[in-house]
C-alpha positions in Angstrom: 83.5 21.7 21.5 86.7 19.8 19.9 90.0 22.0 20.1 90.1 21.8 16.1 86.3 23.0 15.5 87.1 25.9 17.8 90.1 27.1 16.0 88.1 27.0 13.1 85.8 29.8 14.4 88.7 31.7 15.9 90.1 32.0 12.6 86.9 33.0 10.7 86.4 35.7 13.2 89.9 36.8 12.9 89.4 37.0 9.4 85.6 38.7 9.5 87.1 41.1 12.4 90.0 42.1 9.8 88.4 42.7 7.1 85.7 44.7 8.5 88.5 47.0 9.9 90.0 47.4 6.7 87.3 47.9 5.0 86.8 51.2 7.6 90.3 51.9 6.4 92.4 54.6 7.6 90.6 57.8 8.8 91.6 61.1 10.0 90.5 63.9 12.7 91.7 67.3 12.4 92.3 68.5 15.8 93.4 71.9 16.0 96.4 72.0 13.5 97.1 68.3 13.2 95.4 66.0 12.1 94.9 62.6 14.2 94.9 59.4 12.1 93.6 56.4 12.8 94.7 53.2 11.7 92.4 49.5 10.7 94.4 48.2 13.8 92.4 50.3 16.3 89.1 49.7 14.9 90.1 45.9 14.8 90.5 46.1 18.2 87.5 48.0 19.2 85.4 45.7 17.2 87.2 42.9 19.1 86.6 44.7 23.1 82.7 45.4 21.9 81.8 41.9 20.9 84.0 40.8 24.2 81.3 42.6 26.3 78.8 39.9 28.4 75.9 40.8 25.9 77.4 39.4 22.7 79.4 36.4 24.5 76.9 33.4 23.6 77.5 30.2 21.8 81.1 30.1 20.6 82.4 33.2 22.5 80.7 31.9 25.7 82.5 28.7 24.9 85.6 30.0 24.5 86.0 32.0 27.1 84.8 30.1 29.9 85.0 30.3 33.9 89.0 29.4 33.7 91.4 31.7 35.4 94.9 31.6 33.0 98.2 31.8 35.5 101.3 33.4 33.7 104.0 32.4 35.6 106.6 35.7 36.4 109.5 36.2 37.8 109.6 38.6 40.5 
């Protein structure tokens, strides 16, 4: 897949994964006597760790994230 077509679908993900999350908007959880809110950021990234699962990587995820091992180089 060409590096510009792949973008592409990054960004439209992005986008799909954002709004979705906003669209949940900000909800709350009373827990005893406080209340536990949760932000669109935290649903964006549970949307984003379930569709990262094995099941749901095919076509452009699969392509994506191939087989390659990323090396951050650190100093120790």
């Amino acid at each position: 897949m060409k590096p510009k077509l792949n973008f592409i679908y990054l960004l439209v993900f992005v986008l799909l994964v954002i709004t979705v999350a906003e669209w949940i908007g900000i909800q709350s959880i009373p827990v005893g006597s406080v209340r536990i809110s949760l932000l669109p950021l935290v649903f964006a990234i549970l949307i984003t760790m379930v569709l990262g699962l094995a099941i749901f990587r095919k076509g452009f995820m699969k392509k994506s994230t191939a087989k390659k091992t990323w090396i951050l180089p650190a100093n120790i």
